[in-house]
N, C-alpha and C positions, 0 to 999 in steps of 0.2 A: 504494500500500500504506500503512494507516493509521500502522503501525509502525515505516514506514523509518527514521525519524527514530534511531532507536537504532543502527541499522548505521552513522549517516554517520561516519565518519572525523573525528578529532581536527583533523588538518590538510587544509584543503580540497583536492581533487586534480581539476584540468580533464582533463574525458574527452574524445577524439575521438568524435566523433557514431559509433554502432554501426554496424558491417560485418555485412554477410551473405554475404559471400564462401562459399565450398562450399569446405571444406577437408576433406582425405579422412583416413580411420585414418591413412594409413599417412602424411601429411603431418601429423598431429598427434603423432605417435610421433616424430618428426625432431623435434620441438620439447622434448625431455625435459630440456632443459637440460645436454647434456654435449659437445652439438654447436657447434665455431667458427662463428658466421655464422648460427645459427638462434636465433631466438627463443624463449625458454619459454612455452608456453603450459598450460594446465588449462583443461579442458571441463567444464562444467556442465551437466545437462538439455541438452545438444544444442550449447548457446551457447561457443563460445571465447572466453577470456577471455586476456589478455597479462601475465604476471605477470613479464616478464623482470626486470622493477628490482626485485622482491624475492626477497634471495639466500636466503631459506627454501624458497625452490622449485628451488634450484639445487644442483650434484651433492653435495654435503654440509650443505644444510639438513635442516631437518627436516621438510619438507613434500615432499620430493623425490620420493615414492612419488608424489604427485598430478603430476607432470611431465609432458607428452607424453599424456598419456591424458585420457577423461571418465571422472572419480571421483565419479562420484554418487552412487551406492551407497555406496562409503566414506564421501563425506565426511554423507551422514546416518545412517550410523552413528557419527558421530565415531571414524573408524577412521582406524590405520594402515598395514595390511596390506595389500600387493599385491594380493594374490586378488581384494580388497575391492575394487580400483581398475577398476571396469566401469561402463558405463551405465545397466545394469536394478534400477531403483527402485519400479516401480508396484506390487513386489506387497509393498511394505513397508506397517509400519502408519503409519497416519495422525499419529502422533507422532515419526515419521523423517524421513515425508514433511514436517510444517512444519521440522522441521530442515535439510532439505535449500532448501527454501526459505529460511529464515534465508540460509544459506551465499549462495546465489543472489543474496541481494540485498543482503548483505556485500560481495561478489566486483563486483556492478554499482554500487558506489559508491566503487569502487578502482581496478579493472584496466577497461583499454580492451577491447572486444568488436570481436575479428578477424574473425571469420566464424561458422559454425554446417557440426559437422558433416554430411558428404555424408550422408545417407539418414537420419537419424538419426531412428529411433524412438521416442524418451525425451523428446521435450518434455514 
């Protein structure tokens, strides 16, 4: 992407090479950040992402609504509504949809990529 360059991170962060593991809803829902022992994750277009080290995603950040779920839809709407927090994006307009890309390649120059969820329609 010609553009990454503006997402990279102030301070350099080594990623684990990306997983494709099949992680299910209902295994990504256990990751909401309120669980002992489970990691936090946020789903983008399909891809899980491990955001546990940043406590903006944790039970009193402010990103918490994107916990446990793929917030795709929210997060290109730059929303922060529950409702919001689902996987179905394609019928957005084409200026949500590079937003949500923006996020996507924020999100993969930060957080380590766990898996992708199971059947996931939303790539």
């Amino acid at each position: 992407m010609a553009d990454g360059g503006k997402f990279a991170p102030k301070t350099p962060v080594n990623l684990n090479p990306p997983k494709d593991d099949p992680i299910s809803l209902e295994q990504l829902a256990m990751c909401d950040g309120n669980r002992d022992g489970y990691p936090t994750y946020v789903a983008i277009k399909g891809t899980v992402f491990d955001v546990s080290g940043n406590k903006a995603y944790g039970p009193t950040g402010q990103y918490r609504v994107f916990a446990g779920k793929d917030a795709s839809r929210a997060l290109a709407k730059s929303s922060l509504k529950p409702e919001e927090c689902v996987p179905e994006w394609e019928d957005l307009p084409d200026s949500e949809k590079k937003v949500l890309n923006d996020w996507y390649t924020f999100f993969s120059k930060r957080y380590n990529i766990v898996g992708q969820v199971k059947n996931a329609s939303n790539l």
